[in-house]
ChimeraX commands (.cxc) that place a marker at each C-alpha (Angstrom):
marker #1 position 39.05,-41.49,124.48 radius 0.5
marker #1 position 39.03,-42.68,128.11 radius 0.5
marker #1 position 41.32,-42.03,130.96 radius 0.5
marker #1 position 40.82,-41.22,134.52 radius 0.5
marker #1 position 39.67,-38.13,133.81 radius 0.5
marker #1 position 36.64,-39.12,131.85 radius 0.5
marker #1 position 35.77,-38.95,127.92 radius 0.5
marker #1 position 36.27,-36.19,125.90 radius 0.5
marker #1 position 34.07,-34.24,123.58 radius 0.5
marker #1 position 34.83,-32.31,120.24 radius 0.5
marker #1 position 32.93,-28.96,119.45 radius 0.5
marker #1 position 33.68,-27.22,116.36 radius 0.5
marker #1 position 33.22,-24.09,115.69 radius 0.5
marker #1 position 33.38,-22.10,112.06 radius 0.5
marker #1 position 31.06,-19.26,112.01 radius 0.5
marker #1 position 28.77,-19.42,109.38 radius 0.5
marker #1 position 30.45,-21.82,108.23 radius 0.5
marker #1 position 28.81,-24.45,110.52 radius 0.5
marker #1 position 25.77,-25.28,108.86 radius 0.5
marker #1 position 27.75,-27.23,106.29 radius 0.5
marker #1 position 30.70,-28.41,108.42 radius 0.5
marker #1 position 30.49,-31.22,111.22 radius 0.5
marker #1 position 33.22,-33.09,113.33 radius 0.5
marker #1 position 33.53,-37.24,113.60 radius 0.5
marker #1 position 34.27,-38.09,116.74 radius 0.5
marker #1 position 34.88,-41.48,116.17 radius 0.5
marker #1 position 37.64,-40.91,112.98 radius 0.5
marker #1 position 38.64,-37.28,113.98 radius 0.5
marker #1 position 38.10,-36.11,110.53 radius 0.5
marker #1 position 36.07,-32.97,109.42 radius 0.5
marker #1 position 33.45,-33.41,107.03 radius 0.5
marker #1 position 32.32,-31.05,104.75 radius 0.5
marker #1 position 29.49,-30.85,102.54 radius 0.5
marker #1 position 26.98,-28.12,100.23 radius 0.5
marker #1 position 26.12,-28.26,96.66 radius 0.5
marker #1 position 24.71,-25.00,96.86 radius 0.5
marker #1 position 27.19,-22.39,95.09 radius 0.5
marker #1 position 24.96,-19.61,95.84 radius 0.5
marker #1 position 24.86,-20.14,99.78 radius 0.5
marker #1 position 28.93,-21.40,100.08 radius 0.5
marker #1 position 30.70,-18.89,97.92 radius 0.5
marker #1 position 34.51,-19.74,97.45 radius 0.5
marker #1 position 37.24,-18.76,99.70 radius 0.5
marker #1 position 38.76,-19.53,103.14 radius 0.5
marker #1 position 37.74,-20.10,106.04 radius 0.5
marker #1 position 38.79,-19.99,109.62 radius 0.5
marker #1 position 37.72,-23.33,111.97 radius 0.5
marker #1 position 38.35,-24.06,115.84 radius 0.5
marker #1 position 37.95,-27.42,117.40 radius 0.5
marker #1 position 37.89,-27.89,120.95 radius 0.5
marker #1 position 38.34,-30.75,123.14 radius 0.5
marker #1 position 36.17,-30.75,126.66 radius 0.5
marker #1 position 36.40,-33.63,129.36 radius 0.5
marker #1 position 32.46,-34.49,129.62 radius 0.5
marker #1 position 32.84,-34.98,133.48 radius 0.5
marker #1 position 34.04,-31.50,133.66 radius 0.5
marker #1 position 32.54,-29.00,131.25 radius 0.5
marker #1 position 32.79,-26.16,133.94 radius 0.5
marker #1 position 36.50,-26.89,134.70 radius 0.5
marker #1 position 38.35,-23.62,133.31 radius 0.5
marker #1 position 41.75,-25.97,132.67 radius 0.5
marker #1 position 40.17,-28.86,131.26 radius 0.5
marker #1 position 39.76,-28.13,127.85 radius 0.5
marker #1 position 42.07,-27.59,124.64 radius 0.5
marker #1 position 41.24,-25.84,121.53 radius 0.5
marker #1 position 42.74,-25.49,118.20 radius 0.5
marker #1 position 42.12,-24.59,114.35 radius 0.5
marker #1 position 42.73,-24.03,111.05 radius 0.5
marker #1 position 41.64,-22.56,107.95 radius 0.5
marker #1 position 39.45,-24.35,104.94 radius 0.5
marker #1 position 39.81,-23.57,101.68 radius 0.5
marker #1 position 36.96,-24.08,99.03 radius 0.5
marker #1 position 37.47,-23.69,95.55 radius 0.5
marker #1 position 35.22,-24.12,92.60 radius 0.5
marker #1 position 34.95,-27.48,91.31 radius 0.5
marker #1 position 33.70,-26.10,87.95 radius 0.5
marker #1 position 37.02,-24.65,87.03 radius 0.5
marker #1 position 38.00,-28.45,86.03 radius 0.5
marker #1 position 34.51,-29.39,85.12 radius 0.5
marker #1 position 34.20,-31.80,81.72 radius 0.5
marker #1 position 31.25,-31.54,79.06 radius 0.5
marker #1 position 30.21,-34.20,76.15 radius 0.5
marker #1 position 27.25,-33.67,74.03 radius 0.5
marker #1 position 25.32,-36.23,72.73 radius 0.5
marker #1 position 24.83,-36.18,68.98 radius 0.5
marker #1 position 22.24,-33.67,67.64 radius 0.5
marker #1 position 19.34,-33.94,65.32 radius 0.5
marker #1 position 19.76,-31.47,62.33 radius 0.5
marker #1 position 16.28,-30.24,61.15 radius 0.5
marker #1 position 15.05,-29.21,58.05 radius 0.5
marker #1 position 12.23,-26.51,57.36 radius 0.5
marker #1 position 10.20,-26.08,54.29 radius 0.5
marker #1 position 9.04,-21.96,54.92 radius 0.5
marker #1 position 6.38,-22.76,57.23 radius 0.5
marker #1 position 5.64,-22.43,60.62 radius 0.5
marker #1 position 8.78,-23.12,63.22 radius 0.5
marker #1 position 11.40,-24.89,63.33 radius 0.5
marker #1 position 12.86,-25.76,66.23 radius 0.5
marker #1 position 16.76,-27.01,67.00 radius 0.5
marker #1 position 17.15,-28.97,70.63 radius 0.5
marker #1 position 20.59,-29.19,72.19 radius 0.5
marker #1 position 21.38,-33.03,72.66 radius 0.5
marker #1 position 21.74,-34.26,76.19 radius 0.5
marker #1 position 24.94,-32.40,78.03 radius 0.5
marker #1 position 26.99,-34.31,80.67 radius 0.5
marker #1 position 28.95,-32.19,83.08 radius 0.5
marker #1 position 31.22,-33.57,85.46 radius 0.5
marker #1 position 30.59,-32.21,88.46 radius 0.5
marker #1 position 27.08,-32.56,87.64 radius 0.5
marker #1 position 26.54,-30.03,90.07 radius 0.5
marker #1 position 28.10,-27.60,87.81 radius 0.5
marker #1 position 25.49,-28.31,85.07 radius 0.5
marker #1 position 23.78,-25.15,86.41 radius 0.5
marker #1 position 26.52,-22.29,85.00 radius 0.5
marker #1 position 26.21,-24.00,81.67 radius 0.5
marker #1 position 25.51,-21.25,79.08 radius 0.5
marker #1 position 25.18,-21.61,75.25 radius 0.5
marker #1 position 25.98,-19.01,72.67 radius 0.5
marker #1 position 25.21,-19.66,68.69 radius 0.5
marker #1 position 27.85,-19.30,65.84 radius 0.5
marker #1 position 26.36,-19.09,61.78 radius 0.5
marker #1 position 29.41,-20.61,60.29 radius 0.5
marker #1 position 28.00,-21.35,56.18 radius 0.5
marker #1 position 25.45,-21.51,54.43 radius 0.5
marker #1 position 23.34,-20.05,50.99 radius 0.5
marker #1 position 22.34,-17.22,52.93 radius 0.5
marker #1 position 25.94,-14.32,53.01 radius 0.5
marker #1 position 23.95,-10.55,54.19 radius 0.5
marker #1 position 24.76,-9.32,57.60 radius 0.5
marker #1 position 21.41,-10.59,59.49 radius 0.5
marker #1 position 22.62,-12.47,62.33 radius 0.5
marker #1 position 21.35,-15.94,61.95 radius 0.5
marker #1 position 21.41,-16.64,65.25 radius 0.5
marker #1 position 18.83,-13.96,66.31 radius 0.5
marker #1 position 16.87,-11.29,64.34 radius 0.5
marker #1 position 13.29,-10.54,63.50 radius 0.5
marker #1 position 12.57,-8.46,59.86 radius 0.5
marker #1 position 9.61,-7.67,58.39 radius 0.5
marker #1 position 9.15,-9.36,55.16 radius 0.5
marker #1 position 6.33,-8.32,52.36 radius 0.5
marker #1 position 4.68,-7.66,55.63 radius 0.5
marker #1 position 5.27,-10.89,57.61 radius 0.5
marker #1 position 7.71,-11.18,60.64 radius 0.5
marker #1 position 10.80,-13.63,59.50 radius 0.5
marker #1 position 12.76,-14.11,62.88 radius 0.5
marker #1 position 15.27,-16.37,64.55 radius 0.5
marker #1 position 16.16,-16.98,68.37 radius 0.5
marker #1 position 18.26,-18.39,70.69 radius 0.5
marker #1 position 18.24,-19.52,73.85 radius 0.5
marker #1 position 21.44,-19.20,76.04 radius 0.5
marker #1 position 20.29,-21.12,79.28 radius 0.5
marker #1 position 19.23,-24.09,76.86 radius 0.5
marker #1 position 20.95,-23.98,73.80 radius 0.5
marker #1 position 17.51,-23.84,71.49 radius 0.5
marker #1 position 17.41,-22.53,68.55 radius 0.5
marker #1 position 14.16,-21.17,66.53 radius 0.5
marker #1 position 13.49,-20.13,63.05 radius 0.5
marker #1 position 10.98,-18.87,61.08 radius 0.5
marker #1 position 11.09,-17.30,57.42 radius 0.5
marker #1 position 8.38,-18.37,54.57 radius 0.5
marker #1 position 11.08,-15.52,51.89 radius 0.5
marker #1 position 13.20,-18.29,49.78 radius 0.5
marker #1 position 14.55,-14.90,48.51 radius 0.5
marker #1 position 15.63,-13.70,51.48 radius 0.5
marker #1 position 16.92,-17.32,52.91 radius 0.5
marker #1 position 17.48,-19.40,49.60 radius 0.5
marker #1 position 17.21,-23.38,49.89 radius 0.5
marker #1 position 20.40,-25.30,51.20 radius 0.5
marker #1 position 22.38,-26.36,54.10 radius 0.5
marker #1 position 22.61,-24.39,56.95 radius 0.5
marker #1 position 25.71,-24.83,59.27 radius 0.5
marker #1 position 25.34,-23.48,62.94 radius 0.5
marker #1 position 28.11,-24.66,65.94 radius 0.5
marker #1 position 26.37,-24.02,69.61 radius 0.5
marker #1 position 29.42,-23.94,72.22 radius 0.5
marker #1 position 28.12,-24.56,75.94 radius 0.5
marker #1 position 30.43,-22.46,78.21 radius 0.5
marker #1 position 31.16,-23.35,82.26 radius 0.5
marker #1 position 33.64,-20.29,82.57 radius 0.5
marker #1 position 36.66,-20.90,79.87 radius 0.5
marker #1 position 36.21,-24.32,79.74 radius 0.5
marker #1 position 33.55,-25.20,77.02 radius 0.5
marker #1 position 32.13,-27.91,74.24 radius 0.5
marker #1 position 30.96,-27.59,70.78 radius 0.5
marker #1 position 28.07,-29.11,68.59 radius 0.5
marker #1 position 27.84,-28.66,65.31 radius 0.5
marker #1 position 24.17,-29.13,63.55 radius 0.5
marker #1 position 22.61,-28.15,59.99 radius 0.5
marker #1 position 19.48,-26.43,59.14 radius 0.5
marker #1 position 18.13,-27.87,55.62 radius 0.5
marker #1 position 15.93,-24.87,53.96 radius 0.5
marker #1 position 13.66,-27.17,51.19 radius 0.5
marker #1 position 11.99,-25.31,48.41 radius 0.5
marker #1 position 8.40,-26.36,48.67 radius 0.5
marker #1 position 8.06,-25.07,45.43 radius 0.5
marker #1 position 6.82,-27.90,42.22 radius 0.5
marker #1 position 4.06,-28.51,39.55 radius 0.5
marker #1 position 1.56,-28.17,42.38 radius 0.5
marker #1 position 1.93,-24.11,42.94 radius 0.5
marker #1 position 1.81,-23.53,39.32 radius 0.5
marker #1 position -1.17,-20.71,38.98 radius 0.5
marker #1 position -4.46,-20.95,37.59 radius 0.5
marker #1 position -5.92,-17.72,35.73 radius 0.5
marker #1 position -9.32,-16.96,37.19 radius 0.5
marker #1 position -10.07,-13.63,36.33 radius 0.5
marker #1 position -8.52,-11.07,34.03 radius 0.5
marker #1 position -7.71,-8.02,35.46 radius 0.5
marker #1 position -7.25,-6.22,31.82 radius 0.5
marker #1 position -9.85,-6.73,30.04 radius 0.5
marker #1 position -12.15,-4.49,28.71 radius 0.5
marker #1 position -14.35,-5.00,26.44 radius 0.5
marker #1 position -13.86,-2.04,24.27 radius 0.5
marker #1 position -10.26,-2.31,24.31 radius 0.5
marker #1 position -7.75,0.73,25.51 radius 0.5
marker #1 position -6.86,3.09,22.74 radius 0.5
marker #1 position -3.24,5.10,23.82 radius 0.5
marker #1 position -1.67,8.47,21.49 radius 0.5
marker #1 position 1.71,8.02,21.22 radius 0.5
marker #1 position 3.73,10.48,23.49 radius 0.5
marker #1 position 0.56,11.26,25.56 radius 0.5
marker #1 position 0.18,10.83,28.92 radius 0.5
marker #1 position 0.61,6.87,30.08 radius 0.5
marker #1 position -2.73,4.57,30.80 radius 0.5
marker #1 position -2.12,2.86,34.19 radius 0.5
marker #1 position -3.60,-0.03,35.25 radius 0.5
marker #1 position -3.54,-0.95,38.60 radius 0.5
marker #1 position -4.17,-5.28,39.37 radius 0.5
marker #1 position -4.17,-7.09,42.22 radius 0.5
marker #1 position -1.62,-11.05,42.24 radius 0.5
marker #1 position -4.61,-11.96,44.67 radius 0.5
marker #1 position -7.46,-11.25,41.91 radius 0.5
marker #1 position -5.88,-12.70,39.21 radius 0.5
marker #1 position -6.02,-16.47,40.18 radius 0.5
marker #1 position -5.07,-19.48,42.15 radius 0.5
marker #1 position -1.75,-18.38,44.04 radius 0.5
marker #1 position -1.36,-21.41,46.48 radius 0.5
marker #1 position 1.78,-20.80,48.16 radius 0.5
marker #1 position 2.77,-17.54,45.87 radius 0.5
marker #1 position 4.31,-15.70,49.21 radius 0.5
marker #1 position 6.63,-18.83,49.18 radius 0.5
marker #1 position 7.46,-19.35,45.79 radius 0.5
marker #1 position 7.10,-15.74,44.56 radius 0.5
marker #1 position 4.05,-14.06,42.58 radius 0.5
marker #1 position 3.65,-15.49,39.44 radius 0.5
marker #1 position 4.94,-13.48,36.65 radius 0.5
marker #1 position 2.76,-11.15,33.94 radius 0.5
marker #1 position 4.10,-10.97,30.55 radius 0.5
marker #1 position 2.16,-9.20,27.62 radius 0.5
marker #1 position 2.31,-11.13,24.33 radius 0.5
marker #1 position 0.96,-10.88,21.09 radius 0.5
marker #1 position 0.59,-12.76,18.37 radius 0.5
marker #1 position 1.97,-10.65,15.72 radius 0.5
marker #1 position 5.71,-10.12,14.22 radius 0.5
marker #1 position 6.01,-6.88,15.98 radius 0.5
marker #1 position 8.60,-4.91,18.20 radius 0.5
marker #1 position 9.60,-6.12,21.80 radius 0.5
marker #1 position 6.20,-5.16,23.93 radius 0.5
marker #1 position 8.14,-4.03,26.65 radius 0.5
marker #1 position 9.25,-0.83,25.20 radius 0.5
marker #1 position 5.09,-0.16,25.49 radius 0.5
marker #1 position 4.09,-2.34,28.42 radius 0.5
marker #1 position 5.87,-1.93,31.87 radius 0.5
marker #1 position 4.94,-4.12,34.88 radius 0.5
marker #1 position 5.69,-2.83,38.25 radius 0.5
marker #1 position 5.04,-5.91,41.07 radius 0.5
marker #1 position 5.96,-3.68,43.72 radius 0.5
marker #1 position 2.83,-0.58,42.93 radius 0.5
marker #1 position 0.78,-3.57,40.88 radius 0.5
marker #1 position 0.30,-1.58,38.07 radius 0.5
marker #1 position 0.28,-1.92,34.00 radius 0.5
marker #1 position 1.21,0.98,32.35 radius 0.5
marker #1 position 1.32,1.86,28.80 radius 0.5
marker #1 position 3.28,4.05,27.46 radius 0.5
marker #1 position 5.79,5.16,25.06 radius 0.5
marker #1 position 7.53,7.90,22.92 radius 0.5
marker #1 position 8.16,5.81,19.66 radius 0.5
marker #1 position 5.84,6.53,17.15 radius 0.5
marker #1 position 7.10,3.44,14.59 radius 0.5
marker #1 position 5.12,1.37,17.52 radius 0.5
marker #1 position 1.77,2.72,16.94 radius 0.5
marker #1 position -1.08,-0.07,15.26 radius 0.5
marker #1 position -3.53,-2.05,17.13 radius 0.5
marker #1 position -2.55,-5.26,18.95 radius 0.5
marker #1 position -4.85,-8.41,19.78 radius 0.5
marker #1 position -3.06,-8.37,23.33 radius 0.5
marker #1 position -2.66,-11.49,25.73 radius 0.5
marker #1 position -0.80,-11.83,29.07 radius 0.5
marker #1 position 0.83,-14.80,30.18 radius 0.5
marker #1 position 1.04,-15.57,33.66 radius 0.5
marker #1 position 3.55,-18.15,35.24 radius 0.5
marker #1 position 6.20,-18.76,37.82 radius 0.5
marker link #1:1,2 radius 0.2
marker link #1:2,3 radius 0.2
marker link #1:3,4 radius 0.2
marker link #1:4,5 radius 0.2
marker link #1:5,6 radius 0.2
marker link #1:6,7 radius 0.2
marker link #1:7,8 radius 0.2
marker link #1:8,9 radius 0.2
marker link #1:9,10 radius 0.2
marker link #1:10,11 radius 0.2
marker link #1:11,12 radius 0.2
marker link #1:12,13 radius 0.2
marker link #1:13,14 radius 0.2
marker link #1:14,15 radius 0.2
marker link #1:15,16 radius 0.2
marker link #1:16,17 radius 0.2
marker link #1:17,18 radius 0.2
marker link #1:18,19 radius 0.2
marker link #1:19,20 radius 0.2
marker link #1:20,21 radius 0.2
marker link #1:21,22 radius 0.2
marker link #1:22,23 radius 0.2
marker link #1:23,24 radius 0.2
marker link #1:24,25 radius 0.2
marker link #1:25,26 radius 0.2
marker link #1:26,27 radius 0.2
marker link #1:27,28 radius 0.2
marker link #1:28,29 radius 0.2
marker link #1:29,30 radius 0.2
marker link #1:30,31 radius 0.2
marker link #1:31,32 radius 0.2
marker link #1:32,33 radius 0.2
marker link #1:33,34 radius 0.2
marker link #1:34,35 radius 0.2
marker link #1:35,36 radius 0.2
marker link #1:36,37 radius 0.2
marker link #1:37,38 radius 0.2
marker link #1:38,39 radius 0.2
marker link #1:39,40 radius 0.2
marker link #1:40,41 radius 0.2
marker link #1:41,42 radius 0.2
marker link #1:42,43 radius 0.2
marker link #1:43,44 radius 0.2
marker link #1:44,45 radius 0.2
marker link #1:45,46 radius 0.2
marker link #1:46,47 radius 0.2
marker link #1:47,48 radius 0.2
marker link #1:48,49 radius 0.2
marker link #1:49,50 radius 0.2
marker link #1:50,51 radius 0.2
marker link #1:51,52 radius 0.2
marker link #1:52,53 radius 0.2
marker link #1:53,54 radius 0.2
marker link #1:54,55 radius 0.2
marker link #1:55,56 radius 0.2
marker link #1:56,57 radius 0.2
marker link #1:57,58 radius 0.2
marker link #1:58,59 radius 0.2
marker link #1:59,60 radius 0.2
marker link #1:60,61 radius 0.2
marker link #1:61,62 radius 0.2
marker link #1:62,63 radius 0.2
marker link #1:63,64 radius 0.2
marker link #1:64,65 radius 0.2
marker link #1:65,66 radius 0.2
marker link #1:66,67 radius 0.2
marker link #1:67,68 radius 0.2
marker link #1:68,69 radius 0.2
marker link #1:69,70 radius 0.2
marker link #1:70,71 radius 0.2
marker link #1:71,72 radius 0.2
marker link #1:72,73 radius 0.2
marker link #1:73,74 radius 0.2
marker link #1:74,75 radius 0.2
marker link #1:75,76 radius 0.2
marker link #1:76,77 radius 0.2
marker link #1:77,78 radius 0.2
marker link #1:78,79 radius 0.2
marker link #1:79,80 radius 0.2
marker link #1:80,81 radius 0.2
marker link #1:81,82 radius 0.2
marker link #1:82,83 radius 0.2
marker link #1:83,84 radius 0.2
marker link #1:84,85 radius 0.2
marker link #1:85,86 radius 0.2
marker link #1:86,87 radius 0.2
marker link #1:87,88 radius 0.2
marker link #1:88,89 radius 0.2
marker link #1:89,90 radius 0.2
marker link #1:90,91 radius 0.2
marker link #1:91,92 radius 0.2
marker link #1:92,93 radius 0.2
marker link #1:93,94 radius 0.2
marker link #1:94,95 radius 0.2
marker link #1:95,96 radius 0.2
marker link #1:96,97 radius 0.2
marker link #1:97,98 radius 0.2
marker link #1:98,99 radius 0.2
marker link #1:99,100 radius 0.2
marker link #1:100,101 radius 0.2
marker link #1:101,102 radius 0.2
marker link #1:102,103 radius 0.2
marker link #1:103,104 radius 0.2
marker link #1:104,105 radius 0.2
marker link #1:105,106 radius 0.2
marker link #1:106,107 radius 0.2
marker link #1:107,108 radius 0.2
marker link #1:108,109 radius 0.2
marker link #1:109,110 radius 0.2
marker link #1:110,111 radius 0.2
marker link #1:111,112 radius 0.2
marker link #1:112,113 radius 0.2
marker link #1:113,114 radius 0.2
marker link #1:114,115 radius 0.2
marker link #1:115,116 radius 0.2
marker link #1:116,117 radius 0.2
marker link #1:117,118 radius 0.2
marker link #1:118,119 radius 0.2
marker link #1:119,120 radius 0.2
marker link #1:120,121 radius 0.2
marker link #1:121,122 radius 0.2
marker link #1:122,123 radius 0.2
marker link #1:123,124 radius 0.2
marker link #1:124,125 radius 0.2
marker link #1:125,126 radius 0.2
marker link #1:126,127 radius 0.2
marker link #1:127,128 radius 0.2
marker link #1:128,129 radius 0.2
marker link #1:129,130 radius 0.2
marker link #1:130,131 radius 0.2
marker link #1:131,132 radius 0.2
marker link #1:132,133 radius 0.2
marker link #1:133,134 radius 0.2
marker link #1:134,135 radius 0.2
marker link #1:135,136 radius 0.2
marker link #1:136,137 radius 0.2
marker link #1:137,138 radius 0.2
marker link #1:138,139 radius 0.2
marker link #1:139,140 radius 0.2
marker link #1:140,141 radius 0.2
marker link #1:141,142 radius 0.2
marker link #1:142,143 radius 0.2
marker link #1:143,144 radius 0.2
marker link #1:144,145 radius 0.2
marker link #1:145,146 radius 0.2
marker link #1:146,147 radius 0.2
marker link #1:147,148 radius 0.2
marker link #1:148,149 radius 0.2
marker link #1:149,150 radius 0.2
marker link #1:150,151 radius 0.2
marker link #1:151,152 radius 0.2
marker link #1:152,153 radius 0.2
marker link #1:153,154 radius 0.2
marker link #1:154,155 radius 0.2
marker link #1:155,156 radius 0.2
marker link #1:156,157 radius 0.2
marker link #1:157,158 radius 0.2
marker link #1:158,159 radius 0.2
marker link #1:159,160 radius 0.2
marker link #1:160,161 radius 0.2
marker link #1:161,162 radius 0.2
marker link #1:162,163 radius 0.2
marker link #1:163,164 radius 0.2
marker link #1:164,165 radius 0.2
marker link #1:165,166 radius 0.2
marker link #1:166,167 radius 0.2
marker link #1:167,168 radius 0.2
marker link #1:168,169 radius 0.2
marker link #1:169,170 radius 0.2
marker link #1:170,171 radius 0.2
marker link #1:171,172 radius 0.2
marker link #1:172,173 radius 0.2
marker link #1:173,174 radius 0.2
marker link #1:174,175 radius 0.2
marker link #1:175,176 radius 0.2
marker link #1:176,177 radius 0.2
marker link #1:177,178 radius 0.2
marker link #1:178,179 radius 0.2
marker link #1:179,180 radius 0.2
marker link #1:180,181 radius 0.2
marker link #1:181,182 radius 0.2
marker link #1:182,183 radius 0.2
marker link #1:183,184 radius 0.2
marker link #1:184,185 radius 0.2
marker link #1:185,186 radius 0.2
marker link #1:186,187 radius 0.2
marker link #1:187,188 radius 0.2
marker link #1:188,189 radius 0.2
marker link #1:189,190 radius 0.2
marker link #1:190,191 radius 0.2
marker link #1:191,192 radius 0.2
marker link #1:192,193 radius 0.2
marker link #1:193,194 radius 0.2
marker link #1:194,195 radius 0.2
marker link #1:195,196 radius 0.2
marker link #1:196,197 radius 0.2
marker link #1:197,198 radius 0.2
marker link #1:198,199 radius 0.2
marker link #1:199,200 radius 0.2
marker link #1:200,201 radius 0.2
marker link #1:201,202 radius 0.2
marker link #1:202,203 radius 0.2
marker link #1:203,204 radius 0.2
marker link #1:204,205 radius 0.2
marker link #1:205,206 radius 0.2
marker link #1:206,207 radius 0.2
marker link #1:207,208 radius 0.2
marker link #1:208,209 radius 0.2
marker link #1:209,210 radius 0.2
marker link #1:210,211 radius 0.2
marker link #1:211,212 radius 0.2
marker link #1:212,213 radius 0.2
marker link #1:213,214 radius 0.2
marker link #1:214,215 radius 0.2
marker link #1:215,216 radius 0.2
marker link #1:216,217 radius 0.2
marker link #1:217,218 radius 0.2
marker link #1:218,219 radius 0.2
marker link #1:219,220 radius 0.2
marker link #1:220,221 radius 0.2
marker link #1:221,222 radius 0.2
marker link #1:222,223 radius 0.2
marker link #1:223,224 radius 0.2
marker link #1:224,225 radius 0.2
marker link #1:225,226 radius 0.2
marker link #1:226,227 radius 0.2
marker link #1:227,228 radius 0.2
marker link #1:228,229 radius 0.2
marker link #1:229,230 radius 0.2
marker link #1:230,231 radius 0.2
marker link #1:231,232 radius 0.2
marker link #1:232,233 radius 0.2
marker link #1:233,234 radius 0.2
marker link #1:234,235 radius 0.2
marker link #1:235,236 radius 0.2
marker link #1:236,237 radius 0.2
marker link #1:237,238 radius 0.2
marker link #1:238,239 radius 0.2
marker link #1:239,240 radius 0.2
marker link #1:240,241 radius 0.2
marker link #1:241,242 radius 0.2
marker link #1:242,243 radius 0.2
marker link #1:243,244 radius 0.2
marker link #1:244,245 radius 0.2
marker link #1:245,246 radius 0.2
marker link #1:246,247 radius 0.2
marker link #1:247,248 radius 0.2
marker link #1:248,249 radius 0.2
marker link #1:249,250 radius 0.2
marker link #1:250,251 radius 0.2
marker link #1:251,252 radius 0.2
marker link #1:252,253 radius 0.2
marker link #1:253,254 radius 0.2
marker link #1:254,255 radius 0.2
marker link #1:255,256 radius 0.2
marker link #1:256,257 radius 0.2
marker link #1:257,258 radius 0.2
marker link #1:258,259 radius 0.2
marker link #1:259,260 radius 0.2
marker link #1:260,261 radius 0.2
marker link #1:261,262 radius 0.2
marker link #1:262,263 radius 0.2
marker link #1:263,264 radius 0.2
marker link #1:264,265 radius 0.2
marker link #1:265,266 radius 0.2
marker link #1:266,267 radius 0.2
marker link #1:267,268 radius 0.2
marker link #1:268,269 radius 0.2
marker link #1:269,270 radius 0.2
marker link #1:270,271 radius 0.2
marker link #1:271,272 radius 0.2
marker link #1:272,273 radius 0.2
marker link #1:273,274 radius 0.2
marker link #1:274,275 radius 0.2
marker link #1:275,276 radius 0.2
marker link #1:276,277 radius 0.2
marker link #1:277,278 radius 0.2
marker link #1:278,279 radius 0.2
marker link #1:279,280 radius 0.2
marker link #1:280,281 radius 0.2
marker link #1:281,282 radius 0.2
marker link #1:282,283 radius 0.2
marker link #1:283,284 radius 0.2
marker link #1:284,285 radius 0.2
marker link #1:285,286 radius 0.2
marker link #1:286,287 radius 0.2
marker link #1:287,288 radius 0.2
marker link #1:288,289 radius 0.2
marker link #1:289,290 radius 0.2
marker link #1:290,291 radius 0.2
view
């Protein structure tokens, strides 16, 4: 601006505000700018501009000042999300598998950094009160655990039990949150038996036999005889598919062995035993041994 006076210039002045705020001469217009949430917290505040003739700086009467107040608010509060389509997975008990959130868009993209995830189980084969999401158990003494990650939206799991997690589909719905506004994504998790004809057992060794057989009195005290799954023979995958089972046959017309012969997987023990005398005689014994 000229006049006789001289040019003016424009000073403004906002505190600690004024790192991020400057004043165009040229358009009179304030411009503001920080993509830093951390350092420029919302709220208001206070601004003065004043207006100095350059020739006179000193002169107490040659300048005019006046202000206002600048209000920033969160541009998050009206943010938008999309996910891009996700990748289900499938796991056959071994080792992890691992679920990526797809590529999220916010708009602001500066408000990509308050994104956080949580994880929802919605179906699936498995109905106990585990939390899908996240848990670790100990298993026949192996670690089956899940995680989640709620800065990235990954998801981890890792379970060899079919028992414990039978085969299926596995329905999960991640929602990425920016305050109350959020988006969901839905993804399965396909649990595959890796069970077939190929983990079938071999017999190797049998744990029973003696060569003088085992002679029991009926109503005495029982024989036990302890075996080891490991011993007995190829068992390829048996923590997967379950130990094979032992059955004691004969090959005679006679009473149902299991009134004499009880099989305990959890002690590994045979024992023989049993109160009715109409069982007694000698038996040509054979166990079978199968999944």
């Amino acid at each position: 601006m000229l006049d006789i006076c001289g040019d003016l210039t424009y000073t403004i002045d906002a505190g600690d505000f004024n790192v991020y705020i400057n004043y165009d001469i040229d358009l009179r217009v304030i411009i503001i700018y920080c993509d830093d949430f951390s350092v420029l917290p919302v709220g208001s505040y206070s601004y003065t501009i004043t207006a100095t003739l350059v020739l006179y700086p000193n002169c107490v009467n040659c300048h005019s000042s006046g202000g206002g107040t600048i209000v920033v608010v969160d541009p998050c509060t009206s943010a938008q999300m999309s996910a891009a389509t996700p990748t289900n997975i499938i796991y056959q008990y071994s080792g992890d598998v691992v679920f990526t959130m797809p590529a999220l868009t916010v708009t602001p993209e500066a408000c990509s950094s308050q994104v956080i995830y949580t994880c929802s189980y919605m179906q699936g084969p498995y109905t106990g009160t585990v939390n899908m999401c996240e848990f670790s158990m100990s298993v026949e003494g192996n670690t089956c655990s899940a995680s989640f990650d709620t800065l990235t939206g990954q998801y981890t799991f890792n379970c060899f039990s079919m028992p414990t997690f039978p085969p299926g589909t596995y329905m999960f719905t991640i929602t990425a949150y920016i305050g109350s506004i959020n988006t969901k994504t839905t993804f399965t998790m396909t649990l595959v038996s890796p069970c077939n004809d190929q983990t079938q057992p071999t017999i190797d060794s049998d744990p029973f036999y003696v060569a003088s057989g085992y002679e029991y009195v009926v109503r005495s005290s029982a024989i036990v005889l302890p075996f080891d799954p490991a011993t007995i023979g190829n068992l390829q995958g048996s923590l997967i598919c379950g130990y094979p089972t032992i059955q004691i046959l004969t090959g005679q017309a006679s009473p149902d062995l299991a009134a004499v012969f009880q099989v305990d997987y959890s002690l590994q023990t045979l024992t023989i035993y049993t109160m009715d005398h109409t069982l007694h005689g000698i038996y040509n014994l054979v166990f079978k041994y199968f999944n």
